[in-house]
C-alpha positions in Angstrom: -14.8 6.8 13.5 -14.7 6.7 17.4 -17.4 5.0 19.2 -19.4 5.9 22.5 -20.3 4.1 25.0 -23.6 3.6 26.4 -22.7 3.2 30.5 -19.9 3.3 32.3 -18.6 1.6 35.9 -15.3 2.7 37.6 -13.2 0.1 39.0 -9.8 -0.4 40.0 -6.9 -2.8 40.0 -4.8 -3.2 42.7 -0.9 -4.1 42.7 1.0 -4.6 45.4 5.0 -4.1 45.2 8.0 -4.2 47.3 10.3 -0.8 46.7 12.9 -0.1 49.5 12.1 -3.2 51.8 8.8 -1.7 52.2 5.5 -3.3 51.1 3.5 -0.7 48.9 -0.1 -0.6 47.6 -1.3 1.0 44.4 -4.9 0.5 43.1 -5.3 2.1 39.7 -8.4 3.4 38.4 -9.9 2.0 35.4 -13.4 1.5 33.6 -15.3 -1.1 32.1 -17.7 0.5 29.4 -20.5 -0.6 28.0 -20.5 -0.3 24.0 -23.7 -0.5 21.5 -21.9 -4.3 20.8 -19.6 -5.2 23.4 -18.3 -4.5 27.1 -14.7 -2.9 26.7 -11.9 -3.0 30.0 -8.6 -1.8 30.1 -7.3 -5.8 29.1 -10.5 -7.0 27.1 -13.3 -6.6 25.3 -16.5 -8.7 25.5 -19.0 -9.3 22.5 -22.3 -9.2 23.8 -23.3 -12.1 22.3 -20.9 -13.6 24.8 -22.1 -12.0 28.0 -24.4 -14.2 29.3 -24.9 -11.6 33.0 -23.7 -9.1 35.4 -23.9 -9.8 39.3 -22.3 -8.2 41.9 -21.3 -9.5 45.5 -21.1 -6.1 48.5 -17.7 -6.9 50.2 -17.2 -5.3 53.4 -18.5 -1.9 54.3 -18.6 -0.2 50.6 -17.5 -1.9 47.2 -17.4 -5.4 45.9 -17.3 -7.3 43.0 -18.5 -6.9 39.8 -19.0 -10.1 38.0 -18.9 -10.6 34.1 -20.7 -13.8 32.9 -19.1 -15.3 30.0 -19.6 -18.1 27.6 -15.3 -18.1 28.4 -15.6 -17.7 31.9 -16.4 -15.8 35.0 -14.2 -12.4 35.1 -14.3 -10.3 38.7 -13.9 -6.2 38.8 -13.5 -4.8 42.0 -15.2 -2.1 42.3 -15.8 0.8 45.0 -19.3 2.3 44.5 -22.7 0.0 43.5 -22.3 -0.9 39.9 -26.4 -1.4 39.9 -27.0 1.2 37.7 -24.4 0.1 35.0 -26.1 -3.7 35.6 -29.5 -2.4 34.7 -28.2 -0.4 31.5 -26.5 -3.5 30.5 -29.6 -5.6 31.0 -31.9 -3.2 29.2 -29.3 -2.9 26.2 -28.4 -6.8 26.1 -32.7 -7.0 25.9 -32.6 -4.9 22.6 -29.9 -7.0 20.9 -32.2 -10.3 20.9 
């Protein structure tokens, strides 16, 4: 049984390596999806019930960061476009699980 996700918010990783005495830059796309019971990313997954909030911070002309609130922690997502849309899905959803 395969589950669907509710929203989804592209972000990206980025790595930076040394190959052939020259400095190179990869950013690798990834997502961070929003489940009926948990957030899922490429490295974790989040129970809702320990998701405390979203926020985001703008960073320079377009992007920022997409902040996960955690009864763990504070995890940060770089992300290119404004996540506000996956925010306000997540808020509406996280309101139904109460």
């Amino acid at each position: 049984m395969s589950m669907s996700w509710i929203a989804e918010q592209s972000y990206y990783k980025v790595e930076r390596i040394l190959a052939d005495g020259e400095m190179r830059t990869i950013k690798e796309p990834r997502f961070i999806r929003l489940y009926e019971k948990q957030l899922q990313t490429k490295r974790r997954t989040f129970p809702l019930n320990e998701v405390h909030d979203l926020s985001y911070r703008p960073m320079g002309e377009e992007g920022g960061i997409l902040y996960v609130h955690t009864g763990h922690g504070l995890y940060a997502y770089t992300v290119s476009d404004d996540p506000a849309v996956f925010m306000e899905t997540f808020k509406k959803h996280k309101a139904t699980q109460i």
